[in-house]
BAROVO-149021 format. One record per residue (C-alpha): x, y, z; residue in three letters. Coordinates in pm, whole numbers, padded with zeros to 5 digits, always signed. Example, Ala and Ser with C-alpha at 12.3 -4.5 7.8 and 13.67 -1.06 7.14 Angstrom:
+01230-00450+00780Ala
+01367-00106+00714Ser
This chain:
+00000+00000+00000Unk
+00262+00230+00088Unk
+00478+00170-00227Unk
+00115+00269-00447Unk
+00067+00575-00248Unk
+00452+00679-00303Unk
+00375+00593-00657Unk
+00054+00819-00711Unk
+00231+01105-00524Unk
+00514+01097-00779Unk
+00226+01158-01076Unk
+00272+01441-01283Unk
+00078+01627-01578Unk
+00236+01745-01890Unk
-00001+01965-02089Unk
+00004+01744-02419Unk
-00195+01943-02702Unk
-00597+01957-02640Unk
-00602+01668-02377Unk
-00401+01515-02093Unk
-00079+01323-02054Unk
-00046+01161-01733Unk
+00355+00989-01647Unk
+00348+00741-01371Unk
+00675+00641-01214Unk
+00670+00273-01339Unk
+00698+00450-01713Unk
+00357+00398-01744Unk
+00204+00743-01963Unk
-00166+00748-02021Unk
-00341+00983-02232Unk
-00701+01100-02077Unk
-00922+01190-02332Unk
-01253+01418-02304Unk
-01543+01313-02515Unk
-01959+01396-02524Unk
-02185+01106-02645Unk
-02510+01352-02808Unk
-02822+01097-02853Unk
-03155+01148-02761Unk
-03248+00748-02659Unk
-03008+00680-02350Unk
-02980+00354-02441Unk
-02763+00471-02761Unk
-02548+00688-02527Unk
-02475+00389-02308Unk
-02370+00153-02602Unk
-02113+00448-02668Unk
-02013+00475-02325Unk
-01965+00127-02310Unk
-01737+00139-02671Unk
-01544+00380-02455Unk
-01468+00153-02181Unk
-01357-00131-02370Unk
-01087+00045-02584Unk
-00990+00199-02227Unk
-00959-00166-02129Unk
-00795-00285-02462Unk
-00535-00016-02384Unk
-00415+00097-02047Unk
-00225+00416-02196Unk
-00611+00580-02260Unk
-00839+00693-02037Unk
-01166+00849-02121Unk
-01356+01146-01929Unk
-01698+01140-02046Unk
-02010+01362-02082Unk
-02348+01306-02196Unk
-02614+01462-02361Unk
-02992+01391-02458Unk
-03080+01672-02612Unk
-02971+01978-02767Unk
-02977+02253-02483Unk
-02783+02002-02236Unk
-02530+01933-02534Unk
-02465+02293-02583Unk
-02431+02409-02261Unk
-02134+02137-02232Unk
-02005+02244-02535Unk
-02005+02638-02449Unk
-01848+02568-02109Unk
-01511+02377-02299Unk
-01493+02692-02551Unk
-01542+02930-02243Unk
-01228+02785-02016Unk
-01051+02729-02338Unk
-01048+02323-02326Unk
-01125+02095-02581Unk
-01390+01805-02619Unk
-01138+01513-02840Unk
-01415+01290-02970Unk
-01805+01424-03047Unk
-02048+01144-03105Unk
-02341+01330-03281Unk
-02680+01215-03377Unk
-02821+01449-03614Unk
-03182+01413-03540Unk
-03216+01558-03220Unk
-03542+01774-03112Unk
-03460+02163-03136Unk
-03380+02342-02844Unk
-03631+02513-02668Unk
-03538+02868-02776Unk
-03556+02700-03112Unk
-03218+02816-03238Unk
-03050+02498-03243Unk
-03296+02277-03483Unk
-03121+01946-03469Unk
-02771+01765-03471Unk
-02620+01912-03780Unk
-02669+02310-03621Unk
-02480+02139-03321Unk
-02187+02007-03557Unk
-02158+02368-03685Unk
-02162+02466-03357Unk
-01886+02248-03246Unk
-01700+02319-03573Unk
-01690+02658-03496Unk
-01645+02707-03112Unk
-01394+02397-03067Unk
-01292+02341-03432Unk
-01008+02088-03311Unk
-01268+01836-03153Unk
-01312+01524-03361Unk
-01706+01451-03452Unk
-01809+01078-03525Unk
-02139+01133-03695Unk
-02405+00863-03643Unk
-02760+00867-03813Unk
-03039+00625-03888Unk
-03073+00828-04212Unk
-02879+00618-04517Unk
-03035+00865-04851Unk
-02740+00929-05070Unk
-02852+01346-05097Unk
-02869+01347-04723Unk
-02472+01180-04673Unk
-02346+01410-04897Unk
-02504+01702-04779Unk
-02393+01665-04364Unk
-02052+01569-04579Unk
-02081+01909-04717Unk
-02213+02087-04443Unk
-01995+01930-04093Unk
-01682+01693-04256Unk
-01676+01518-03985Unk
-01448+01243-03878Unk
-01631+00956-03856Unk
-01962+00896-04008Unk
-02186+00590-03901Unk
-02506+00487-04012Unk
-02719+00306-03705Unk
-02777-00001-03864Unk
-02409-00093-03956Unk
-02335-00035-03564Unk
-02227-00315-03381Unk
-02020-00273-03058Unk
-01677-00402-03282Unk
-01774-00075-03515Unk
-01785+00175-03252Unk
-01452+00001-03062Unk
-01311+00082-03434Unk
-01457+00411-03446Unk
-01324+00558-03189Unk
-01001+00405-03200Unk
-00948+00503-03554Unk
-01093+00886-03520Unk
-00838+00919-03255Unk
-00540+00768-03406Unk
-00585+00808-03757Unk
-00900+00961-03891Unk
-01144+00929-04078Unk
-01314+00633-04045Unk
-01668+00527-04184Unk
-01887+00236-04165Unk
-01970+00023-04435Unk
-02272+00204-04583Unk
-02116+00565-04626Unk
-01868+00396-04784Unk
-02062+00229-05025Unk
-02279+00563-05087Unk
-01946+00801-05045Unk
-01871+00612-05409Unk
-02198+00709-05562Unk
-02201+01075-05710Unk
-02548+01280-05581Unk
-02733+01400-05915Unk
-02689+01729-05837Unk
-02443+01968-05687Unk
-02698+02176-05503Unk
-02688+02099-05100Unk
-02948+02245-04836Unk
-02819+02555-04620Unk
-02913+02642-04279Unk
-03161+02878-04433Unk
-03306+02593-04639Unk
-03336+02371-04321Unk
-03495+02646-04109Unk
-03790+02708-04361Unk
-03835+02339-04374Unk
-03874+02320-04018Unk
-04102+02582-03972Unk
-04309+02479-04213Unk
-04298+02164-04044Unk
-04472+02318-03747Unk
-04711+02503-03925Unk
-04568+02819-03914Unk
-04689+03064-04214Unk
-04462+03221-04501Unk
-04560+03562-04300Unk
-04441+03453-03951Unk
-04104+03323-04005Unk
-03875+03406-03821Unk
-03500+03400-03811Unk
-03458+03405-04214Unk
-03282+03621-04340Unk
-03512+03665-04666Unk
-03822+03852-04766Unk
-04170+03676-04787Unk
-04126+03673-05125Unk
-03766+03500-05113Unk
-03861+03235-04894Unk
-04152+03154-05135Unk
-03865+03137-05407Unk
-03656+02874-05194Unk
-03928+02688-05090Unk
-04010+02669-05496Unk
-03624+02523-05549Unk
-03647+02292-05248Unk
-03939+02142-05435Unk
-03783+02130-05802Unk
-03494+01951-05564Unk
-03718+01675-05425Unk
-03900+01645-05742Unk
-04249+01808-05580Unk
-04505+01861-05813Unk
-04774+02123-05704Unk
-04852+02401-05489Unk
-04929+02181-05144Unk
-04618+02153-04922Unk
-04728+01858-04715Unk
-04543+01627-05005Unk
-04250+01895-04934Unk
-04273+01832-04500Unk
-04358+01428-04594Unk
-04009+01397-04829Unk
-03805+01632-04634Unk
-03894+01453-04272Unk
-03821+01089-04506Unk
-03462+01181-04616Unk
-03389+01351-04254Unk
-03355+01715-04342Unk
-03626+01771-04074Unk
């Protein structure tokens, strides 16, 4: 007992780039790593959590220090507080179709990736999403480059073991179906902004053309986009339920 104690006292930290080197006196030097698991279904955020601690158990030189988030306000708050002291999170597991926040600025996973991109643009986001439509991949692609990019039903615990050990050592890394669909070219080059993905949301929730709010356009520009968003989708007619019904299918809501 006395030789551990005399051991931990001799610990020391050496600042090693965003995250933590600890050097033991048996030689020992373990990296701690900070990461945030973002899922709305807890039961998601524990099969992560548990990913963690098995490559922590693989490999004695890592050590993970964990947060977790269920919705978008929580997950922001943790992510304002690292770019406030000036820390950084290493690894971002992301689900992009989280509920908005309740001051409805934040309307789902990929405004938290631009977040993140922005306020701690060295942290390392592993994308994961039910959502497999080519035009959707490319466009988060487009919009976040993340890291690593899962889709939910390739995920096994052996893929998220890989994930994370491969987005830490040696990104990127993708499962199996975004790289199939990562080799198949979108027909068009055209890829939905925030602006696009606000006036689909709104219209989602029955907001009118009139009413809108945070869009940066006219009445009369909005009704222009919301025209393209439908040529896009290949909507015929003047209803936009087929526009909410498409949009919702292919995860842009």
């Amino acid at each position: 007992l006395v030789k551990i104690i005399s051991q931990l006292l001799l610990v020391f930290i050496i600042e090693y780039g965003d995250y933590h080197t600890y050097s033991y006196s048996n030689s020992i030097i373990m990296t701690v790593y900070t990461a945030l698991l973002i899922d709305d279904h807890p039961i998601i955020t524990n099969a992560y959590e548990s990913a963690f601690h098995d490559v922590q158990k693989e490999d004695e030189t890592v050590s993970f220090t964990i947060h977790i988030a269920h919705n978008c306000d929580t997950a922001y708050e943790v992510i304002k507080e690292h770019s406030e002291k000036g820390t950084n999170l290493d690894v971002v597991f992301l689900d992009m179709s989280l509920p908005a926040s309740k001051d409805k600025k934040i309307l789902s996973g990929e405004d938290l990736g631009l977040k993140i991109n922005e306020m701690l643009p060295a942290s390392r986001i592993i994308v994961a999403t039910a959502f497999n439509d080519n035009y959707r991949i490319h466009s988060i692609f487009k919009n976040l480059n993340p890291d690593g990019f899962l889709i939910k039903n390739d995920i096994d615990p052996e893929v998220l073991i890989t994930s994370v050990k491969e987005v830490l050592r040696e990104p990127p890394y993708y499962s199996k179906t975004v790289s199939r669909l990562l080799r198949t070219r979108i027909c068009s080059d055209f890829l939905l902004d925030d602006i696009d993905r606000r006036i689909l949301y709104e219209l989602s929730i029955g907001t009118k053309m009139k009413d809108i709010e945070n869009v940066p356009l006219s009445v009369h520009g909005i009704e222009k986009r919301k025209r393209l968003l439908k040529e896009i989708f290949n909507i015929k007619g003047s209803d936009d339920r087929e526009l909410i019904f498409v949009a919702k299918e292919k995860g842009f809501i």
